[in-house]
N, C-alpha and C positions, 0 to 999 in steps of 0.2 A: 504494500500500500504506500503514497503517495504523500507528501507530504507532511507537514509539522503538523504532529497530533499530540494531545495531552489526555492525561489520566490523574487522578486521585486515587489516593490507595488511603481506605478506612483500616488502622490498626498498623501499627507499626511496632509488632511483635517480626519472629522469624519469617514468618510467610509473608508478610507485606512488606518488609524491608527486601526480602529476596523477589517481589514483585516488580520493586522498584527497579532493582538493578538489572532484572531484563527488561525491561521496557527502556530504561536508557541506554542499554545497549542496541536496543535494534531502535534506538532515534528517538523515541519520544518525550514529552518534558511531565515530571508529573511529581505533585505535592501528596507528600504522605499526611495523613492528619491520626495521631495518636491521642487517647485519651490522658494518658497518665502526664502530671505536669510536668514530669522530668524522669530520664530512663533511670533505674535508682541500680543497674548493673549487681542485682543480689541475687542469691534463689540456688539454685542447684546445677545438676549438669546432667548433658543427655550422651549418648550413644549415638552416631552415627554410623549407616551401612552403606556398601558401595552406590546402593542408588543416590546417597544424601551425598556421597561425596564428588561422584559422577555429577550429580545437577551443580551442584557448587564450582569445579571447573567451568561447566558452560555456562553457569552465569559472569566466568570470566577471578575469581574468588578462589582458585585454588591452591594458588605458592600462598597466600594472607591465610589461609585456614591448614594450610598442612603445620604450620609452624605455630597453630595453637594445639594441635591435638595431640594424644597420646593413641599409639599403636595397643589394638587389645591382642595379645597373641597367648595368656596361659590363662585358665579358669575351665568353669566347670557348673553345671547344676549336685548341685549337694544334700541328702538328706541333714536335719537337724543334731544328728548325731554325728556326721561329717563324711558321711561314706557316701564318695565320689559316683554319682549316678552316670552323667556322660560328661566326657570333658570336651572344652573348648580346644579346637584347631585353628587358630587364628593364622597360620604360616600355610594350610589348605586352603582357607580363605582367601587369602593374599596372593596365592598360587593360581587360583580358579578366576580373581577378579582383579585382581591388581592394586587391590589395597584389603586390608582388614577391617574387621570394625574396630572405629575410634572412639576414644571417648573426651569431652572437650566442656568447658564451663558452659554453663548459659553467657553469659555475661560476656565470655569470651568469644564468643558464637555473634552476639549481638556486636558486640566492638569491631566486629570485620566485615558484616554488612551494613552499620552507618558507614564507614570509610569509604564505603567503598562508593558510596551515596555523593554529590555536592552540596558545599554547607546551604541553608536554608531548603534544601528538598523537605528536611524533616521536621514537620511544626508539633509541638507538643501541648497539651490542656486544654486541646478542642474538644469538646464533644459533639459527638455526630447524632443527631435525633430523625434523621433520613437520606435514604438513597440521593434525591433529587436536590436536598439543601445542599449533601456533601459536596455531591456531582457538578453544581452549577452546569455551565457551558460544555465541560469537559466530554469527548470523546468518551470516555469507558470508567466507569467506577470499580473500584474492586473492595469486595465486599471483605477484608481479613482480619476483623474482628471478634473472631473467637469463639470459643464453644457457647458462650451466651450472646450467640451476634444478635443484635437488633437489630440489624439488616437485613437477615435472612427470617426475620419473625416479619419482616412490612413485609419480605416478598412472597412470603408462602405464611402466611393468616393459621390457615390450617393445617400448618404441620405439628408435631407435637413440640419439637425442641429437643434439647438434649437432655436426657432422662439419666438417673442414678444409676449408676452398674452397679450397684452392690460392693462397694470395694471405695474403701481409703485409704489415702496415700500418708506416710508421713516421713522426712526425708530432710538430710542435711551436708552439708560440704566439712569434712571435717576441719578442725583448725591448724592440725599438723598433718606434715605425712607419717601414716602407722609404719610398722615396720612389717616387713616378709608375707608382701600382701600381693594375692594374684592380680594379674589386672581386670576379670570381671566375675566372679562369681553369683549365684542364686542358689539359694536354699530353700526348698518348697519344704512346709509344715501342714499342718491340718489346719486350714482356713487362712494360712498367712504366708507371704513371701518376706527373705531378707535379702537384700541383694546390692551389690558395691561395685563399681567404678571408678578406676585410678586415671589423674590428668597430668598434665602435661609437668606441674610444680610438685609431684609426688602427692601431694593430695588425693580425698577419698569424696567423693559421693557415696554415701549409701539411702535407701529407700527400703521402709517396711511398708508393705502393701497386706490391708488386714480385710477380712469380712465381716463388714459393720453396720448395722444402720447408719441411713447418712444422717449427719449432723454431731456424732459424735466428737467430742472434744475434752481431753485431757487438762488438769491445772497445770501439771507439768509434763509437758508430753516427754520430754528425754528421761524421766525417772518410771513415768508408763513402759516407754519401749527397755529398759533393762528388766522391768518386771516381766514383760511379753514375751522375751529372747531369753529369760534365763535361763540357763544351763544349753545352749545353742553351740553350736563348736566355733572355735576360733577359727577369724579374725572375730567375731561377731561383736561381742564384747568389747574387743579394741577399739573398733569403730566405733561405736558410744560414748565411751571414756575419752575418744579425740575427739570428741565434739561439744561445743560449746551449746548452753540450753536454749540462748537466742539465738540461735541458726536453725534451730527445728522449723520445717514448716509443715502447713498439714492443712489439706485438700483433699475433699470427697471427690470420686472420678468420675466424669459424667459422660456418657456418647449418646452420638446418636443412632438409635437402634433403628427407628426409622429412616432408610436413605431418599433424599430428599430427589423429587422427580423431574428436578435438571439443577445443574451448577451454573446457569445462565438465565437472565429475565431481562430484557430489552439488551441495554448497555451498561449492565452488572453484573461482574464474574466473580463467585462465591471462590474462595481459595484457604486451604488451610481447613483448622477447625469449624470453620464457621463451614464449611461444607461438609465435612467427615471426619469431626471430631471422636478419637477411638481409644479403645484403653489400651493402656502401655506394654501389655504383655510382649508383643514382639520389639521394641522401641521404634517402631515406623513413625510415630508422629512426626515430627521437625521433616525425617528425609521425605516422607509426600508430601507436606506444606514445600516443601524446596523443590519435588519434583510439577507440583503445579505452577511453580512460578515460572520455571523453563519451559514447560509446555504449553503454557499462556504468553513468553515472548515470543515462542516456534511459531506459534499458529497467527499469530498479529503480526508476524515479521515475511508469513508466507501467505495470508489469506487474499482474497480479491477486495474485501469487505472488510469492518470491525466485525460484523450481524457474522458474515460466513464464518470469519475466525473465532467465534463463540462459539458457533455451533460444533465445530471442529473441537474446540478445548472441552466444549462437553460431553462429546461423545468418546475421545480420548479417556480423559480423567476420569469419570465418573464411574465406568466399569472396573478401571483397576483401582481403586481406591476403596469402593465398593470389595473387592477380593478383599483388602490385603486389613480391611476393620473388621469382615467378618471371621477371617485367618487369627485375627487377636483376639477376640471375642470368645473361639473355642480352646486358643491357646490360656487366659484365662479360667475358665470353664476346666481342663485339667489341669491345672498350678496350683494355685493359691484357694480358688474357688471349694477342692475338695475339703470336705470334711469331714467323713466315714472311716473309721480306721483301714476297712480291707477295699473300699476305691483306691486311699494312698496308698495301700500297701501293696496293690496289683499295676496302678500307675508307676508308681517305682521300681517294679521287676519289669516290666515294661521297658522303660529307659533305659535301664543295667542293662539290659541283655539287648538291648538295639544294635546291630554292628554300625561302623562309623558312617559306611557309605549313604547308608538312606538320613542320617541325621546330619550329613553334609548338605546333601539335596534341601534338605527340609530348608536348612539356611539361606540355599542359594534361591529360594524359591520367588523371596522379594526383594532380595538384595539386586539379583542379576537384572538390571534397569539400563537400558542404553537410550542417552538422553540425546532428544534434537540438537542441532549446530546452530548456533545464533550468530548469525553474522551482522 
């Protein structure tokens, strides 16, 4: 398409910051409008898989993000007692796709897509009360405001939203780095997961994921989770004790179990959570909020039209995204979800006895993502 076009990007989380930067890469000028009055760079850290790091190069972001992350290459799913169910092949990985999964701060994550942005793209303590305010004049609004988008509740009335999974999260960056710690471990328990992530400054992420009614809330939630973990096998323990009380955070997980019946309504492209908000079971979130914003600058950069190039990113996105939350969903569903002493206990001989090759595949299943060329 032709000429100087401009866009608005609602939400300037991961997905709409990585909106930004493909659309200025294939030419366009466009104002991100974030709620929050200023980025407060805090929180946790994610995982990412060859598809998150694949879309990160072609939005142009990949020497700026290789040298925040940490390679995951030793770990393992773990019973509570510590015996190694399947382990991690991060050096197969890397073999089969040409990077491993990483693991990288939020904060860190976010600091190399404003960069990568120009100063004043990014306004901050706006709020957005609709499509059409946000949009003005603008070519194309992108809707990436999150799993509670209000732009995706004006444009579908009657959808339900994003609903409780049954499952909350609570979760912190430790304050030092532990000692003789793998780089990603999970422990499935009866009804609970523990699970850790090392970054690039030796530091730990870990996240307990419990099955809870939602709204639950602790007075001290870091003296909760050593009561919850206790007698759990090391690191476990460690990771607690390196963690300071005000770094805990703690969020109920919400998706949506309803998938909504287009990522498109005139000149408004849903991306991210606000389209396919899913639980963290596989850690795909951040890498399909990343792979939608490359296959929204692909399609804008090769369409006849904006209208044809929606249509295109909705038919694209929508199905495999649609896979890859309902893939988490059941990966959920046997983790953490069970509760039954002999479901664990047949899920676990299960894993033990899986040989490597199919629980390779199983990896490669989302990871292997080959992303558009944005020129």
């Amino acid at each position: 398409m032709g000429g100087s076009r401009g866009a608005v990007v609602v939400g300037g989380g991961i997905g709409g910051l990585a909106a930004a930067i493909g659309l200025r890469r294939i030419g366009w000028e466009v104002t991100v409008l974030e709620r929050a009055p200023a980025f407060a760079d805090v929180g946790a850290g994610i995982s990412l898989h060859a598809n998150g790091m694949r879309a990160l190069e072609a939005l142009g972001v990949g020497d700026a993000i290789r040298a925040a992350v940490r390679p995951v290459y030793t770990g393992g799913t773990l019973t509570p007692g510590g015996r190694m169910l399947s382990r991690m092949d991060g050096a197969a990985l890397e073999r089969r796709l040409g990077t491993p999964v990483v693991g990288v701060l939020r904060a860190d994550l976010h600091r190399v897509l404003r960069e990568a942005l120009p100063a004043g793209w990014v306004r901050t303590g706006v709020e957005v009360t609709g499509a059409a305010a946000a949009g003005g004049d603008a070519d194309l609004v992108v809707a990436a405001d999150g799993v509670d988008s209000r732009l995706r509740a004006e444009l579908f009335p009657r959808h339900p939203g994003a609903v409780y999974s049954g499952s909350t999260v609570l979760r912190a960056v430790t304050a030092r780095p532990p000692h003789d710690l793998a780089d990603l471990e999970l422990t499935w328990g009866r009804g609970a997961e523990f699970g850790h992530i090392r970054f690039v400054d030796g530091r730990a992420e870990w996240h307990a994921v419990l099955t809870a009614p939602p709204g639950v809330r602790y007075a001290d939630p870091l003296a909760a989770m050593r009561r919850r973990f206790h007698g759990w096998h090391d690191p476990v323990p460690a990771l607690l004790d390196a963690t300071r009380p005000q770094d805990v955070l703690h969020h109920d997980i919400h998706e949506l179990v309803t998938p909504l019946p287009a990522f498109t309504v005139g000149r408004v492209a849903l991306l991210g959570d606000a389209a396919h908000a899913m639980t963290p079971n596989l850690g795909q979130g951040a890498s399909q909020a990343l792979e939608d914003a490359a296959v929204l600058a692909s399609c804008l950069a090769t369409g006849p039209t904006t209208a044809a190039a929606l249509r295109r990113y909705d038919a694209v996105r929508r199905r495999r995204s649609r896979s890859v939350a309902r893939a988490a969903r059941g990966a959920g569903r046997m983790g953490h979800r069970l509760t039954h002493p002999l479901a664990v206990a047949l899920r676990d001989g299960a894993l033990w006895l899986a040989p490597s090759g199919p629980t390779l595949r199983a990896a490669l299943r989302h990871a292997d993502w080959t992303p558009p060329r944005l020129r």
